[in-house]
C-alpha positions as CSV (number, residue, x, y, z in Angstrom):
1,X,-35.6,-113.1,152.9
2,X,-32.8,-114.6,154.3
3,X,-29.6,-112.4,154.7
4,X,-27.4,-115.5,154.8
5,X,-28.8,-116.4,151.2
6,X,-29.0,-112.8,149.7
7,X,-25.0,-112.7,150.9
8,X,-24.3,-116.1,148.9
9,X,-25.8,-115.3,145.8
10,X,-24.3,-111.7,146.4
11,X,-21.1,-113.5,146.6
12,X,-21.4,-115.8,143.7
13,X,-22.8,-113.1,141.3
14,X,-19.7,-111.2,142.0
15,X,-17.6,-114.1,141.3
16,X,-19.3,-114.4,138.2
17,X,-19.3,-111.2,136.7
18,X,-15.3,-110.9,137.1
19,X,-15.1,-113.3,133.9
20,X,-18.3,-112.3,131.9
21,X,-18.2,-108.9,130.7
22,X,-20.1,-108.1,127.6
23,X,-18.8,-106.2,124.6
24,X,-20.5,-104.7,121.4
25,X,-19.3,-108.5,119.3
26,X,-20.2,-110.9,122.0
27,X,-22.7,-109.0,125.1
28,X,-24.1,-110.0,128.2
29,X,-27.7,-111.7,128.5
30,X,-28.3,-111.0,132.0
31,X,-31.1,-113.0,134.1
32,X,-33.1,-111.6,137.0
33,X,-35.7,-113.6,138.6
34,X,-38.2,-112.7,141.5
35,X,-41.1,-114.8,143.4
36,X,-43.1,-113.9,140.5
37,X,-41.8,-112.7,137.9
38,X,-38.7,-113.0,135.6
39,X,-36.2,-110.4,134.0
40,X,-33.8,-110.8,131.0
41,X,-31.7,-108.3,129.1
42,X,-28.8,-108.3,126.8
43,X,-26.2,-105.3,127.5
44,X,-23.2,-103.9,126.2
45,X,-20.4,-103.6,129.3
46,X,-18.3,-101.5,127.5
47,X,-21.0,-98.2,127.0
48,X,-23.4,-99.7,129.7
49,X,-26.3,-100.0,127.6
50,X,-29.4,-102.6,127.6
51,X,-29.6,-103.2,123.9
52,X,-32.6,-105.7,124.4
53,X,-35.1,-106.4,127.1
54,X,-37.7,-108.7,127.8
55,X,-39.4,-109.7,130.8
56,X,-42.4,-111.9,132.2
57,X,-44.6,-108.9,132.9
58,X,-44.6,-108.3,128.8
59,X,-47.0,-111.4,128.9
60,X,-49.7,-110.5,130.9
61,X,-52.7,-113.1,130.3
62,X,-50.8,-116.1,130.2
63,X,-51.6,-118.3,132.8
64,X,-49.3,-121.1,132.9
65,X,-46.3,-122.5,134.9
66,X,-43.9,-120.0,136.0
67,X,-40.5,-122.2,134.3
68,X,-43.2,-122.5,130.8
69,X,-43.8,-118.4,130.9
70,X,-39.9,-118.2,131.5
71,X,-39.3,-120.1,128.4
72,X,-41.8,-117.9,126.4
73,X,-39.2,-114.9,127.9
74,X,-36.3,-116.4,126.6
75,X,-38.3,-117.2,122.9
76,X,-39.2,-113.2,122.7
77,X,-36.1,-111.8,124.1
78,X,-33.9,-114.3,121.5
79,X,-36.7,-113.1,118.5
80,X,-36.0,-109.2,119.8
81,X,-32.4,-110.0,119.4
82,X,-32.1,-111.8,116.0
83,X,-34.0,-108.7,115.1
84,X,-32.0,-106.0,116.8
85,X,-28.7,-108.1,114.6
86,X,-27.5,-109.5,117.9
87,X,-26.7,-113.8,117.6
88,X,-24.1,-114.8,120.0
89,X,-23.8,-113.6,124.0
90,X,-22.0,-114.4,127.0
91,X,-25.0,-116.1,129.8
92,X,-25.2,-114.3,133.1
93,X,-27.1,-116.3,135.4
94,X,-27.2,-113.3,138.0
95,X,-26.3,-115.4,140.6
96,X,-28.9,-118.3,140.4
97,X,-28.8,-122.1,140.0
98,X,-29.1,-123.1,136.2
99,X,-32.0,-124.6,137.5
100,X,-35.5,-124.8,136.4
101,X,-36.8,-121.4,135.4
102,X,-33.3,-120.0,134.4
103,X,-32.1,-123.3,132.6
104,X,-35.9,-122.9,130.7
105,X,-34.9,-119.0,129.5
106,X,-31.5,-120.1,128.6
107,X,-32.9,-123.2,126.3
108,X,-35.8,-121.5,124.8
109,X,-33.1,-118.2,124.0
110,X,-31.2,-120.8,122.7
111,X,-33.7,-122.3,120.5
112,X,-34.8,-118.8,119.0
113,X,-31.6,-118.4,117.7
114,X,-28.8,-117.1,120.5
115,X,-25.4,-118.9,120.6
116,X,-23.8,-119.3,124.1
């Protein structure tokens, strides 16, 4: 990979993370996305603590479009966190474009019930 774009979204992930810190009311859903697969989890700042996790490798025989298996990431992690009594969190985009396959978590998260 590139070092010039692994040093921008270094840079911009930083940037972000200096105003979104998640607390025990109101924590972080954090987004991490790969050439194949994507990552999401929603943790507690203040004890450092993944309260809820879900990810694209959960889903192993779907074979679909990689921003259509995203959303179905967002729908399980927002049905794992309505259940774990979790409703509103701050969106960490890790650094990425809100741009197709995060922008497709983020709606179908919102969708299953998350506020942010």
């Amino acid at each position: 990979m590139n070092t010039k774009k692994v040093l921008r979204r270094s840079a911009i992930r930083k940037r972000i993370r200096k105003a979104i810190h998640g607390t025990a009311e109101n924590p972080r859903l954090s987004v991490f996305r790969s050439n194949k697969q994507i990552y999401a989890q929603i943790i507690n700042d203040d004890s450092g603590v993944t309260l809820v996790a879900a990810s694209s490798r959960e889903l192993k025989d779907v074979k679909a479009k990689k921003s259509e298996v995203s959303g179905m990431v967002g729908k399980s992690l927002a049905e794992k966190a309505v259940a774990a009594g979790i409703s509103k969190v701050m969106f960490d985009r890790g650094g990425y474009l809100y741009h197709g396959r995060v922008k497709s978590l983020a709606d179908a998260a919102r969708e299953g019930g998350l506020k942010f």
